[in-house]
N, C-alpha and C positions, 0 to 999 in steps of 0.2 A: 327561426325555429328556437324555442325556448328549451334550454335541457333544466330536467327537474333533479335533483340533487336528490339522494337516497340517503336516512340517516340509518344506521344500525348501532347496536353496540359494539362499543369495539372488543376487540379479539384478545382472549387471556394472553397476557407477555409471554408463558411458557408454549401456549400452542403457534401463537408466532414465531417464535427462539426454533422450536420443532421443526415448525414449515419452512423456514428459513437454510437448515440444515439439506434442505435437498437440492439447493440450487450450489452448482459444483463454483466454485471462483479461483482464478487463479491466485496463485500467494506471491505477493512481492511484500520488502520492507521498503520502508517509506523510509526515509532517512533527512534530518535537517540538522543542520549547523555546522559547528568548523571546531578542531581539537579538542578542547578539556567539556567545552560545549556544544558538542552532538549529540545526538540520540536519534531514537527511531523505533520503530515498532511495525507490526506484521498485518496488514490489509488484504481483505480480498475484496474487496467495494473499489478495484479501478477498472477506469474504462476510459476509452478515446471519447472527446467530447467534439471535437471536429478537427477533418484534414485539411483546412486553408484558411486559417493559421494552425499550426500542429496545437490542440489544447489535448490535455488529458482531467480529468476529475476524481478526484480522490476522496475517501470518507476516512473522517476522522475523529474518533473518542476524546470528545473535548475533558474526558476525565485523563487523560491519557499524560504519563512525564513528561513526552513529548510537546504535548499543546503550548507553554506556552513560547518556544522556539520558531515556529512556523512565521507565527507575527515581528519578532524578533531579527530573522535573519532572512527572511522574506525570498525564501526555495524551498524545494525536496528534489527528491531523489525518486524514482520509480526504480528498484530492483527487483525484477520477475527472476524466481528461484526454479534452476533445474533440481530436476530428485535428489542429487547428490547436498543440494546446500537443505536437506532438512534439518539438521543441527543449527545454522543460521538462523532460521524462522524457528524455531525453539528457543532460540536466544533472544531473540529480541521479541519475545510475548512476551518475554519480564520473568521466565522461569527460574525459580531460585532467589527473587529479589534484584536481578540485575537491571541495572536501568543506567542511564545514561552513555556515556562513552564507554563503558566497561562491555556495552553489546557487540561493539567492533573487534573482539578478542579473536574473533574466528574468522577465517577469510581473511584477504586483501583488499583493504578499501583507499580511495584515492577522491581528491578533489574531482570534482566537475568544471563547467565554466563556470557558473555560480556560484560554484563551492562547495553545494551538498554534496554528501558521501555516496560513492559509488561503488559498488562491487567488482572487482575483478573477476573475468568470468559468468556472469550473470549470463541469463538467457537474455537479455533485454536490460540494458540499463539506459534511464531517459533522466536526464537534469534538465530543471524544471524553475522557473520563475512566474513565482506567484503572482496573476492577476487580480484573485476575487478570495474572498473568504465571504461564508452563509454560512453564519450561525442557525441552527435547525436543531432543537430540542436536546440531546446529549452531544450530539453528533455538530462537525461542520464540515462542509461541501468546499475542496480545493481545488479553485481551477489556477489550473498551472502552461506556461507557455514553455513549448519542448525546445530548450536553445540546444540539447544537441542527444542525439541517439546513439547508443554503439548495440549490436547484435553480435550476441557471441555462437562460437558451436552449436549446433543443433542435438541436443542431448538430451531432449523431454521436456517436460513440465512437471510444478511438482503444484496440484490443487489439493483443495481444502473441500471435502464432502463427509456429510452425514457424520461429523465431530471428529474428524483426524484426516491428516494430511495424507495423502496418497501422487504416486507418481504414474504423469503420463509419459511412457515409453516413445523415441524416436519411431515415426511410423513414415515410411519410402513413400513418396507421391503416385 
């Protein structure tokens, strides 16, 4: 069977940015490198990419302070934020001009195996050793192998919908 390819034009960047805005994601920072040299930034573009071998995939703003550390020190960090760390994710969007280790002022952060920076307290903290970089138009695609997980308290969620963060409340099984 032959599939026939459909061309359109494409879609205004702002009605994409728009439509974009309705898909909820959860908010973690990404975090790579070690002392005067880490930094990190605020993603909601993760997701498990398979359970045998643990990978996760992460997007990343190759405009970003961050970018060129990832290549460099070859980890990240996945910290998934409960409601309470929305000051965290504030911080490291770069709000106010802060960029580099100066994002880690809030919270307790700690090595991983690898090194990347992890959160104390996170809902989910996953360190991460880079397998793949895919460079893809601003953006690139991280796949990372999960050498170790910690799951903290169950205290919510804190995601990103419709241009501001919001929190999802502990809900009883």
């Amino acid at each position: 069977m032959e599939v026939q390819l459909m061309t359109a034009p494409a879609p205004d960047a702002a009605d994409y940015r728009s439509a974009m805005r309705h898909f909820a994601g959860n908010v973690s920072v990404i975090t790579v490198g070690a002392g005067d040299r880490r930094s990190g930034l605020v993603a909601t573009s993760t997701v498990s990419l398979s359970v045998d071998p643990p990978l996760m995939l992460v997007c990343v703003n190759r405009n970003s302070s961050s970018w060129p550390l990832f290549d460099a020190f070859g980890h990240f960090g996945v910290n998934s934020l409960a409601p309470h760390h929305q000051p965290i994710a504030e911080r490291f969007t770069g709000q106010g001009g802060v960029k580099g280790a100066d994002r880690f002022a809030l919270g307790k952060w700690r090595s991983g195996l690898t090194g990347a920076p992890l959160l104390d307290g996170a809902a989910v903290a996953l360190d991460c050793e880079i397998e793949e970089m895919i460079e893809k138009s601003t953006h690139a695609i991280l796949i990372g192998r999960v050498r170790s997980i910690e799951i903290g308290e169950a205290k919510g969620a804190l995601i990103y919908w419709k241009g501001g963060y919001r929190p999802i409340d502990t809900v009883s099984p």
